[in-house]
N, C-alpha and C positions, 0 to 999 in steps of 0.2 A: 379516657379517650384523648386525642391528640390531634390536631387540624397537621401538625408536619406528620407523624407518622401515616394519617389519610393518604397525605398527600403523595408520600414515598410510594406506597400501596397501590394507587391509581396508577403510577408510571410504570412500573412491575406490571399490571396485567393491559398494561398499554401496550401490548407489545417490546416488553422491555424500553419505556422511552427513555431517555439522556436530561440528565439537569439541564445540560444542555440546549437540547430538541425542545424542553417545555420551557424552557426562557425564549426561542427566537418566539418558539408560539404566541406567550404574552406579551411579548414585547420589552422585556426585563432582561435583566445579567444572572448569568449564572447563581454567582453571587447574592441576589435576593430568591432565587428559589433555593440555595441551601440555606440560609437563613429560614425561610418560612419552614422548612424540612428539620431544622433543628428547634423550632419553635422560638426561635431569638426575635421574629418580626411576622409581622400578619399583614398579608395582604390587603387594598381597601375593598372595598364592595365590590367596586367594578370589576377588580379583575377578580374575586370570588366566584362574579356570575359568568364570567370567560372561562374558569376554572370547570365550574359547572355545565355549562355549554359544553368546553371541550371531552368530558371524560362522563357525559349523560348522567349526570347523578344528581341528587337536590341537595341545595343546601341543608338540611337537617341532617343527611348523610355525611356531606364533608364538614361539618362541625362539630355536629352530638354524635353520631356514633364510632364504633371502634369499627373502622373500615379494615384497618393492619393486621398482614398476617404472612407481616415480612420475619419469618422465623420457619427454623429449620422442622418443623411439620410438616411446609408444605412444600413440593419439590414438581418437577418436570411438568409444566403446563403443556398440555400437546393437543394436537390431532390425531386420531386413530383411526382406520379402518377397520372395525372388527370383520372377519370372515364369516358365512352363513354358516350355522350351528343348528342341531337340535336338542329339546331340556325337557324335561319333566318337573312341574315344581307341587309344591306344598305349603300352605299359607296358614299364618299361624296367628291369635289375637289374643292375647292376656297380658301379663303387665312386663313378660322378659321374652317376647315373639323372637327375636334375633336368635338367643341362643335354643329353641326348640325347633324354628324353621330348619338350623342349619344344621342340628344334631341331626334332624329326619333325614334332611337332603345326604349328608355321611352316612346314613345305616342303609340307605338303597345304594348307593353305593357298595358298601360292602356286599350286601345282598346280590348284587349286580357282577362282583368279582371286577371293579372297575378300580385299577392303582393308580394313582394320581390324578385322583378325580378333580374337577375344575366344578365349583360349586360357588354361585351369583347370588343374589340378595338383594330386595330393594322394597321400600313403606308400601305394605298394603293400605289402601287410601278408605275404601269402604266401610268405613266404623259411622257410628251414631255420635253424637255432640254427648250424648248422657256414656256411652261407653268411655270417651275419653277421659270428659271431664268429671263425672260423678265417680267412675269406678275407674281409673288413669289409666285404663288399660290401651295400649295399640296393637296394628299390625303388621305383620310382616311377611313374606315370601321367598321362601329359599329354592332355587331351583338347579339341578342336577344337569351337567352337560354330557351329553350322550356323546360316546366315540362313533363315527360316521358308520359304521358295519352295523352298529349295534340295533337287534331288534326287541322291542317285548310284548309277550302275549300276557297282557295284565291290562283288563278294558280300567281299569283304577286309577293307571298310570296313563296321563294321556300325553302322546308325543308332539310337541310344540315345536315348528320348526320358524325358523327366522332367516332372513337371506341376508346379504354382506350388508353395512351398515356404518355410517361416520359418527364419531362421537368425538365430542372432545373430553379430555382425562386430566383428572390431576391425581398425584401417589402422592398417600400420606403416609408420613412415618408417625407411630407410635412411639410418643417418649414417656418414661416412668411417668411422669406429672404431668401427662395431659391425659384429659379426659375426652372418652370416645363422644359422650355428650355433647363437647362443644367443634371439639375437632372434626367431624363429620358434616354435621349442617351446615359449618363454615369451607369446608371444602364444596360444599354446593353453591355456597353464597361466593366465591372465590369465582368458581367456574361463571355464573352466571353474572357478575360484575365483568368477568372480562368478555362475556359474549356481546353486552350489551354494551362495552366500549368500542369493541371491535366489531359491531353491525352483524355478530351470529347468531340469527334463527334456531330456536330447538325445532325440534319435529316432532307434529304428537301422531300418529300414526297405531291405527289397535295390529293392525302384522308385525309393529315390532315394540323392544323395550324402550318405553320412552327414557329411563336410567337407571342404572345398577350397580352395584358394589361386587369388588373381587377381594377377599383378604388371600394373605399369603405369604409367606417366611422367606428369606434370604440372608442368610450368613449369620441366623442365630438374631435376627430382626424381625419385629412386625409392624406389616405394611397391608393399605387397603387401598386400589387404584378405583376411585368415583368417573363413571360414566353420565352424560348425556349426549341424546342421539342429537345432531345438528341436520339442517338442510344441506 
């Protein structure tokens, strides 16, 4: 862990702020904020708790933990409007629910005769504390996006529709050495440090997905773009 690499971190989902911008703030020179960002000098308290103040977070956070995640995993912070959709999904609980939910959600699919299916994913939340933790199993939810013509007569398959919807997204790239284990959750925890710097609201609403996962290949790359729905 690193109190300057934190701090780098903080100003990145500050809306990109300026060593700059966070010196007029505290009242400091540029100059001691790259210093504390290289770990060369340490702020005193007071301005720790201004520090704190300004970018909502507790001291345990900007000292003990690994807030950083200034590296090339994590890419294009945004706002999104998704457009109204409708999906079909299928929810899975044993100890590798990701890759069964989303193999199911691919063979209806095929089934379907549907080419370049769009196929979402997100923690089924509904497990017991002894399922987790005695038998480590979770769960998961893959769900199939329907082309807007498309109908079916399958009462099994039930059609879930969802109307336009704001989320904010961040794209992860997959690098050989990183692991989806930690890269994932941290792109939640990514998104939601910068909601919570920037005064954004999630929205928990049962008519839509509260947040979702898209994987999906580009130039012989793999990438998975993290959703949550905002106010």
């Amino acid at each position: 862990m690193s109190f300057g690499k934190n701090l780098q971190f903080l100003r990145k989902v500050g809306n990109e702020m300026t060593q700059e911008e966070l010196a007029e703030k505290l009242g400091v020179s540029r100059q001691t904020v790259s210093k504390w960002e290289m770990d060369a000098a340490y702020p005193e308290i007071n301005k720790l708790v201004e520090i704190c103040n300004l970018f909502s977070c507790s001291m345990d956070e900007l000292i003990r933990e690994d807030m950083n995640v200034c590296d090339e995993a994590y890419s294009n912070l945004r706002m999104e409007m998704v457009k109204a959709f409708r999906y079909i999904k299928y929810a899975v609980i044993s100890k590798d629910p990701e890759t069964d939910a989303l193999n199911h959600a691919a063979q209806w699919a095929e089934e379907l005769n549907i080419q370049d299916p769009e196929i979402i994913g997100w923690d089924f939340p509904f497990l017991s504390q002894e399922q987790m933790n005695v038998f480590h199993m979770h769960g998961y939810e893959a769900a199939l996006i329907l082309p807007d013509d498309m109908q079916i007569d399958d009462k099994e398959k039930e059609i879930i529709s969802q109307e336009e919807q704001k989320y904010i997204v961040i794209t992860i790239k997959f690098l050989s050495d990183a692991s989806p284990f930690y890269v994932i959750p941290n792109a939640y925890k990514v998104l939601m440090t910068h909601m919570r710097i920037n005064g954004i609201k999630d929205k928990e609403d049962k008519k839509i997905l509260s947040c979702f996962e898209k994987e999906y290949d580009l130039d012989g790359v793999h990438y998975m773009d993290v959703f949550i729905a905002v106010e």
